[in-house]
N, C-alpha and C positions, 0 to 999 in steps of 0.2 A: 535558587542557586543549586540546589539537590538534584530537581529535573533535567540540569539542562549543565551539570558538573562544571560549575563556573569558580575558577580558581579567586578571582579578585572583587568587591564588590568596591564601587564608589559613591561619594558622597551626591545627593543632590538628586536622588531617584524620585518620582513624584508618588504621589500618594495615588490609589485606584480612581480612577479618570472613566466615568461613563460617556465622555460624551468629546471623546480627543478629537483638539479644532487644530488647521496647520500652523506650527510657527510655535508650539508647547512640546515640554519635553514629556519624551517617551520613555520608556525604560526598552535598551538595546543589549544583545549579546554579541560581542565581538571577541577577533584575537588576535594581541598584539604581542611584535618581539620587542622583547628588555634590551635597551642595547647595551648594559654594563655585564650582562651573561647572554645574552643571543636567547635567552629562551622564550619559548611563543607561551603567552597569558589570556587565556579565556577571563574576558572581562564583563562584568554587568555595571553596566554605564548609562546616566539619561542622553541621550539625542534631540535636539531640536527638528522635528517634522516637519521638511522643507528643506530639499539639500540647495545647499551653496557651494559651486564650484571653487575649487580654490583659487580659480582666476580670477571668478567675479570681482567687480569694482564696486557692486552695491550689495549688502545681505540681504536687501526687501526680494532679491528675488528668490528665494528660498520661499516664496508664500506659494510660488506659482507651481514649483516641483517637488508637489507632494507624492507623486507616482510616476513609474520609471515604469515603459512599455514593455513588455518582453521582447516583440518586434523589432524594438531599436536602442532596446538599453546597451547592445556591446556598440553600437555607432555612434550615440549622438554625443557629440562634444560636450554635453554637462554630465553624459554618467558611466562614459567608456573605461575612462580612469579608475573609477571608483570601482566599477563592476568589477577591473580585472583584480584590482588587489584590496579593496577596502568592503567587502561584504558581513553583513550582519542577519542575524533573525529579529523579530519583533513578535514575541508574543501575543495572542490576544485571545480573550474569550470569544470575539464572533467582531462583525462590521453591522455599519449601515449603509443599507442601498436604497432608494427612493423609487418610487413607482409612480405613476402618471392617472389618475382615473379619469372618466368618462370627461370630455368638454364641459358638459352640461353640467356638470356638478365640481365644475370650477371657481375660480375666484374670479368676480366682474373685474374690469381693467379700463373700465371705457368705451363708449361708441358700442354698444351691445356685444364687445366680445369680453370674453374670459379665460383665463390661465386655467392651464390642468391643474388642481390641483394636487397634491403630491403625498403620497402616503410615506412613512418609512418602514421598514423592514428591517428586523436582524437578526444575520445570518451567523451562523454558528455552528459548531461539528456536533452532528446526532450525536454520539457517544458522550459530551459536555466534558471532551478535553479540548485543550489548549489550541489554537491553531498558530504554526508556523512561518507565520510570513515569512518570503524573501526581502533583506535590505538589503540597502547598498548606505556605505553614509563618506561625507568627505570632512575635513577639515582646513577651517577657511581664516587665514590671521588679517587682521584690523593693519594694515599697512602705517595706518595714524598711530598704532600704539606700541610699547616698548612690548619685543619679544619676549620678554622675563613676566611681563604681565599675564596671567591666566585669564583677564579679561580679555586679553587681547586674542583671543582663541574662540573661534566658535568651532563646534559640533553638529554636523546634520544630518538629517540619513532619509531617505527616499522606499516606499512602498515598490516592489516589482507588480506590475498585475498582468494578465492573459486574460483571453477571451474567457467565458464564464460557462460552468457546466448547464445540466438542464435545471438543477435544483438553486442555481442563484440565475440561470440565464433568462426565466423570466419575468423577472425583476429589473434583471440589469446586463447587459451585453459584457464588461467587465470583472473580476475579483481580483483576489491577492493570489499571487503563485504561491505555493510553499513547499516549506523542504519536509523529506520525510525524515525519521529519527536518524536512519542510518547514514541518511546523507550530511548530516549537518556538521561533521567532525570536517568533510574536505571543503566543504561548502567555506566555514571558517577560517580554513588555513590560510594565512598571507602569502603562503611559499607557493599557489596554484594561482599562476596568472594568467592562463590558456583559456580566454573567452571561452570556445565553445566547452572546453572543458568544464567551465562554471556554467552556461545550459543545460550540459547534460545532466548536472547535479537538479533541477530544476522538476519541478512535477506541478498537476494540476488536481487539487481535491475531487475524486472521485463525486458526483453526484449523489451515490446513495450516504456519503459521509455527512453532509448538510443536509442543516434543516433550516427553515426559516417562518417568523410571523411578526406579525404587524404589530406597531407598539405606539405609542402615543406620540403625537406631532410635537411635544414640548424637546423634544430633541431635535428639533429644525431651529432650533437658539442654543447657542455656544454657552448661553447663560444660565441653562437650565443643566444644570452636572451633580444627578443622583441617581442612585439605585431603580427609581421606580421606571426608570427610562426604558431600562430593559426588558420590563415586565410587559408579558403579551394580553391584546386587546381582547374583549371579551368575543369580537366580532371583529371580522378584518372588511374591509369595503369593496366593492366592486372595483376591477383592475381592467387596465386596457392596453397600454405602454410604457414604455421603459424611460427613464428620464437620466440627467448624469450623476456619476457616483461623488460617496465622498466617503472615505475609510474613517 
């Protein structure tokens, strides 16, 4: 709340999350106007990872849009809305990305071939501050349930990402956008609904800011959510291609 001068905090924030899977709440910074005074409230609120449009007819598909492209977030009908007026950050100490090693040193599949198989990686800022993601989040009401219900309300917010510098690029073609400090005051404001104006607010982690290494495969299960996850291998393994992400 100090960092990131957030006037309201709410209930329901999750506890430190090594290993956030889609469809769990995050902890989100957003900011909303009171309508009983019109004033704008920097808030810390969890978000459900996996936005839901507020049209959708079903929530399962929030599993599907856990990342919002740079290239086509001001376009595409589940996150143009959200992008022009519903923006958020998402904190995080670093991601995982997955890398591909040699064929040969795959998993057998059958009939003499084999899957790459897949190292993780995570990537995190040299300096071991915070990184900034760009979000976007909507709000999606249960048409079956009474509006007075807060059940009746979900919450969800979507990953921005861009092509990836040299320092996560060869790992992974993708990362998260993120905002710099100074931009995140306009980046928030609900009163800036100028697409390209909220691009321009938009940056790509310098290369030399990241760092990355290899950590233990027990984070390729949703199951496995501790500390040691982030702890780097003693040895990282031969690498050869990129395989796809997952934040």
């Amino acid at each position: 709340m100090e960092e990131f001068e957030v006037d309201d905090l709410f209930d329901g924030l999750p506890g430190p999350d090594y290993n956030v899977a889609p469809t769990v709440d995050v902890p989100a910074i957003f900011e909303r106007r009171v309508k009983d005074t019109g004033e704008v409230r920097r808030r810390l609120a969890p978000l459900v990872w996996g936005l839901v449009p507020s049209w959708a007819k079903d929530p399962s598909i929030g599993s599907r849009m856990i990342n919002a492209r740079l290239e086509t977030v001001a376009e595409k009908p589940a996150f143009r809305r959200a992008f022009s007026a519903r923006r958020c950050i998402l904190p995080a100490d670093g991601f995982y990305e997955w890398y591909a090693a040699e064929p040969s040193a795959g998993v057998p599949i059958g009939r003499g071939k084999t899957k790459p198989k897949k190292q993780p990686f995570f990537i995190h800022r040299a300096d071991g501050g915070r990184l900034v993601m760009a979000g976007i989040y909507e709000i999606w009401r249960n048409p079956q349930a009474d509006p007075s219900d807060e059940e009746a309300w979900l919450r969800t917010c979507s990953v921005i990402t861009t092509q990836a510098t040299d320092a996560a690029g060869h790992i992974h073609d993708r990362m998260p956008m993120v905002i710099t400090r100074d931009a995140i005051g306009d980046w928030l404001d609900p009163m800036i609904t100028d697409p390209q104006r909220a691009q321009e607010l938009l940056a790509v982690t310098e290369a030399s800011a990241l760092a990355a290494y290899a950590v233990s495969t027990e984070v390729n299960s949703v199951e496995n959510n501790n500390p040691s996850l982030v702890e780097p291998l003693t040895a990282e393994p031969e690498q050869h291609h990129d395989q796809e992400t997952l934040i």
